[in-house]
N, C-alpha and C positions, 0 to 999 in steps of 0.2 A: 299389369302395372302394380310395383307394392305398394304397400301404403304401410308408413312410419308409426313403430307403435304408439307416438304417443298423439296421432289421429283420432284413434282407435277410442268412441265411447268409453268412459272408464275405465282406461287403460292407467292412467294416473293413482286410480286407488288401486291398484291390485301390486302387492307388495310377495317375495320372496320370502320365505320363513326364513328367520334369522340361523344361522351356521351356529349348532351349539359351541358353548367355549371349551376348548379343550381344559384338562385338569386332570394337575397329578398328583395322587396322593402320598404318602412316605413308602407305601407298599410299591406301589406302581413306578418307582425311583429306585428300590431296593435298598430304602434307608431304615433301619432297625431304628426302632424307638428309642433305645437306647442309648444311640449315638444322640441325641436332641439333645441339647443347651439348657434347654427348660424342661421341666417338671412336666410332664403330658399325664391328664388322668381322663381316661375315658370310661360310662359310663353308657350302658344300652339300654332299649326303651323299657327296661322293667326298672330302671336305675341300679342295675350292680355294676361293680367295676369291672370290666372286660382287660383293661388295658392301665399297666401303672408301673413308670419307666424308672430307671436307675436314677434320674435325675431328682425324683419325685423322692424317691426312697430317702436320697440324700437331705432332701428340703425339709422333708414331714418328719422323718429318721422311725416311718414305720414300711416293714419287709416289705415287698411285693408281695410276695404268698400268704401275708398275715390279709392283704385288702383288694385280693381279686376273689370276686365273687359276692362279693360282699354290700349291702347297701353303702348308696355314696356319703350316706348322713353319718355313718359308723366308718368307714373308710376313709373320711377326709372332713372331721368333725367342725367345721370353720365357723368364727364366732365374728362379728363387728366389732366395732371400736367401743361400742355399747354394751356388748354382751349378750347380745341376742343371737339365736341361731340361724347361721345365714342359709341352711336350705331350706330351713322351715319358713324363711323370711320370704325367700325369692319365690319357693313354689314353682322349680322349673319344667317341672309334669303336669301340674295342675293350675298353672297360670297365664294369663293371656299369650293368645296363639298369635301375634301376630308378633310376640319378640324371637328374635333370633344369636339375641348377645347379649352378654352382661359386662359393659365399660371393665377394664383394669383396677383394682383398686384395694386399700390394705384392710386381709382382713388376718386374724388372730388364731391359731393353731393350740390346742391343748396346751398348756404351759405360758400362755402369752407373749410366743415365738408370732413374729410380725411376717407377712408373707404378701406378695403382689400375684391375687388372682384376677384371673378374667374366664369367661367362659362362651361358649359357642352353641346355638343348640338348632342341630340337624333335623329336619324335616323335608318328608319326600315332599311336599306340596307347602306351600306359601302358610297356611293355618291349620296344617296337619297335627295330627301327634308326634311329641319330639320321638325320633329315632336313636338317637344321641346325643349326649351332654360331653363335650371333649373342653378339658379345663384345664388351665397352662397356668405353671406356678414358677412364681422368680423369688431368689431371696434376696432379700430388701439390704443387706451387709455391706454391697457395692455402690447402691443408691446413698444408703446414711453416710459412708463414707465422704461421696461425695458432699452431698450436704455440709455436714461438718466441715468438710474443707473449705465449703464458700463461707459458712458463718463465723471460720475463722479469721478469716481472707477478710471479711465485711467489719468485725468487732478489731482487727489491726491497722483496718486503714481508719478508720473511726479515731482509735487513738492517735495516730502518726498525725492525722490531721487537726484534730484538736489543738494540740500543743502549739503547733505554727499558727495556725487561723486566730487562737486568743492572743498571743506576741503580736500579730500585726494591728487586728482589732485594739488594742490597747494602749498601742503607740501610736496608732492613727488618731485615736479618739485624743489623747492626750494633748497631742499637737494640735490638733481642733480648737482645744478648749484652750490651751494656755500657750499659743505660741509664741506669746511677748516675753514670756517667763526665763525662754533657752536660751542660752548660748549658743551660736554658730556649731560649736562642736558639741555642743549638746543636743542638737538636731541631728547632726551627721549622724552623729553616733547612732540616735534612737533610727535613722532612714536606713542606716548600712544594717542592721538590724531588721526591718520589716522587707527591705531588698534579700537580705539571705532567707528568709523567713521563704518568703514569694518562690525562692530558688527549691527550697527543699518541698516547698505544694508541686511545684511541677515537675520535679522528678518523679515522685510517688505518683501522678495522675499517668506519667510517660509509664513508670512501672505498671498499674494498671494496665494499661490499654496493653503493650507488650503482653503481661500474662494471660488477658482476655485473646490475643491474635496466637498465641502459642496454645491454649487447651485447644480453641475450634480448631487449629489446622491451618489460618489465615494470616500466618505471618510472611508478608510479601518482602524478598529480596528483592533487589537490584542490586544483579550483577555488573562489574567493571574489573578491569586488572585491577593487583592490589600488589604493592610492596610492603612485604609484608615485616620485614625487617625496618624502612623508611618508617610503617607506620608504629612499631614499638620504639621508636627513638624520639619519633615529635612525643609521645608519653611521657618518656624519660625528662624529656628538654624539658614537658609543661611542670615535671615535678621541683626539678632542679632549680627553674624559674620561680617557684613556690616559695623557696626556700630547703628544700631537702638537699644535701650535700651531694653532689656529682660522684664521690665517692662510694655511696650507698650501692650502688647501682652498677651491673657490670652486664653488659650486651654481647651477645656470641650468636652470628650470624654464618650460617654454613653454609657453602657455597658448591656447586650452582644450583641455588633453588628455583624450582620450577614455576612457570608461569601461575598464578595463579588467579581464579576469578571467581570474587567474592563480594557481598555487597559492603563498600568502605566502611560505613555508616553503624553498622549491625560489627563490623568486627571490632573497630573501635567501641563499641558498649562491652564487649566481651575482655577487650584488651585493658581499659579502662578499668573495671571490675576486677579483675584478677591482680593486676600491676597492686588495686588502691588497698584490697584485703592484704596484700604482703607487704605494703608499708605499714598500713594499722594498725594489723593483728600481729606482725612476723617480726624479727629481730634480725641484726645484722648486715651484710648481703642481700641483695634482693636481686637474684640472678635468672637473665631471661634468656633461652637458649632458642634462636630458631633456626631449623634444619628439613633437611628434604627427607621425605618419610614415604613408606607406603601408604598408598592412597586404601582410605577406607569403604572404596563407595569399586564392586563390582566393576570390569571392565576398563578400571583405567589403573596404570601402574602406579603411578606417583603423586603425593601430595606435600602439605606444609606441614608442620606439625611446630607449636608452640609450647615450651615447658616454661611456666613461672614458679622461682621457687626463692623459699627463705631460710633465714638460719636458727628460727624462734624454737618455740614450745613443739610445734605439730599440731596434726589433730589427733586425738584418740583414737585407739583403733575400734572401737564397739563406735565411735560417731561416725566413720565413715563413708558407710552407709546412707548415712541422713545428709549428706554435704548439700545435695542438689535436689533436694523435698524444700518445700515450701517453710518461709519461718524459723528457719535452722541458722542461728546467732554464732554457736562455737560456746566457748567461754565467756565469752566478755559481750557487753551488752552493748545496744548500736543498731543504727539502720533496720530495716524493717524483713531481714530476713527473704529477702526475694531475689537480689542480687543471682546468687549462683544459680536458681531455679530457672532464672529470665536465661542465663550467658547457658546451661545446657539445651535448654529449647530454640536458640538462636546457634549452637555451634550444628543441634541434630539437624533444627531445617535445613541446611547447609550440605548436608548428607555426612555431618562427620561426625567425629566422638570425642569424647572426653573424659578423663579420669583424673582421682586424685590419690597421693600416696605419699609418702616418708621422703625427704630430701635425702640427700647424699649428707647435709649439712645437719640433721635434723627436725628440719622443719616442715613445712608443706610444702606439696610441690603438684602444679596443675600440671595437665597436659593436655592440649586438645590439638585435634588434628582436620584438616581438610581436604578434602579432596582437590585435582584443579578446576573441575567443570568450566573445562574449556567448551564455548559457543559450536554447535557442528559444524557451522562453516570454517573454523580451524582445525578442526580433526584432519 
């Protein structure tokens, strides 16, 4: 008869040694240090440099052959934001055994070149002697960048919002206090006022959130068919209806365009956008061509492509470049600069493209194109 091990006295404590974990190092992959992203500086248990990669050479702008062999305090001289010296600080040979890392963090390079290290320190046993010190260096020119860009992003919605928030505040407050004082249209006036006011706070918060769902990657479509011709004409009509002359405007729809499936909502912010810079900024004409195009997106032959264009000034050609960068006004001053940023990050999710260039007319002239991404079950 058997008997089930877990009958069995103490069978319950007796455990299986754990399956070491596999691990691969850069050697063990066949990947040369050199090819790394980052800065790799290694360091063996006497602390000289054994290992110090082209990326490193690039960051510190000292040779490999100048700083292998070399102690790591003289080969990779790093200072704090204080000024003190950081391996004299840390003490990674002579300092408590039970660390094994040292957090990411910026520290200073001869010259007061700003740098993101972090460090690693190898030991065969838990509170051994470090075996090695392997230290990975980033340069910080990508991070500031970004930076900058949000504190720009931060100090332009600051102003855009001020201006509107003090006009509402102020006619609000006024009407509080004195509203026996107005006239019927003297009230209009000041409401139709803190109503436009209200309109241009929530564009800019929709702006936001838009270029927040465009940097992370999170800008959700909903796909439907789209006419795409239909829907640059309801534009046309709302302008016309406006007040801008029907003549201004000339629509060229080429046929037979292909199905297309896009989300209405999102093309309308792009068509919208493009149409309102070529009435504002452009002169003339404002001619909108749309036509069947090769598809931009692998795998499918054909898509839409939209050209908006005017008869005006143009853009420079050294500003070209900057059309679709964050902030970029043109000539003339207005709006908060985000427009074009938002409609490239709303035509690329889409999987298509977009450019800008010289009209036929002389003025500027978009083009963005889509794919159809048609549903699989229509393939």
């Amino acid at each position: 008869m058997s008997v089930a091990a877990s009958s069995v006295p103490g069978a319950s404590q007796v455990r299986r040694p754990a399956a070491p974990r596999p691990s691969a190092r850069p050697a063990d992959l066949g990947i040369d240090p050199d090819e790394l992203p980052d800065g790799l500086v290694v360091a063996d248990e006497h602390g000289r440099v054994v290992c110090f990669n082209r990326a490193a050479e690039r960051i510190t702008a000292v040779p490999a052959g100048a700083a292998l062999g070399q102690p790591l305090e003289k080969a990779l001289p790093l200072e704090d934001l204080e000024g003190r010296r950081w391996w004299q600080l840390t003490d990674p040979y002579g300092g408590l055994a039970i660390r094994n890392r040292q957090p990411e963090r910026n520290l200073l390079l001869p010259g007061g070149r700003e740098v993101l290290v972090s460090a690693r320190y190898v030991r065969d046993e838990p509170t051994g002697p470090v075996r090695r010190l392997v230290v990975s260096l980033r340069d910080t020119e990508a991070r500031r960048r970004t930076e900058r860009s949000h504190a720009e992003l931060i100090a332009t919605v600051a102003h855009e919002l001020r201006s509107p928030l003090t006009s509402v505040k102020g006619f609000t407050a006024t009407l509080l206090a004195k509203w026996e004082r107005f006239t019927d249209d003297q009230k209009r006036l000041m409401l139709e006022t803190v109503d436009a006011d209200a309109d241009r706070v929530t564009r800019l918060i929709a702006e936001l959130l838009d270029i927040s769902r465009i940097d992370s990657g999170r800008l959700e479509l909903r796909r439907q068919p789209v006419d795409m011709g239909a829907a640059v004409s309801r534009h046309i009509q709302a302008y016309v209806a406006a007040g801008q002359s029907a003549e201004r405007f000339l629509l060229r729809v080429g046929q037979p365009l292909p199905s297309l499936w896009a989300d209405p909502d999102k093309v309308d912010q792009v068509l919208s956008n493009l149409i309102e810079n070529a009435v504002r900024h452009g002169e003339g004409t404002v001619t909108i061509d749309v036509t069947p195009a090769a598809s931009p997106r692998e795998g499918e032959d054909t898509g839409t492509s939209v050209t908006v264009s005017d008869e005006g000034t143009g853009i420079p050609e050294e500003s070209m470049n900057r059309v679709f960068t964050r902030f970029w006004r043109g000539s003339k001053r207005g709006g908060t600069g985000l427009g074009l940023y938002i409609v490239k990050g709303i035509v690329e999710a889409h999987g298509g493209t977009i450019t800008v260039g010289r009209a036929p007319g002389g003025g500027a002239e978009f083009r963005f194109t889509l794919p159809v991404a048609a549903p699989a079950y229509l393939a």
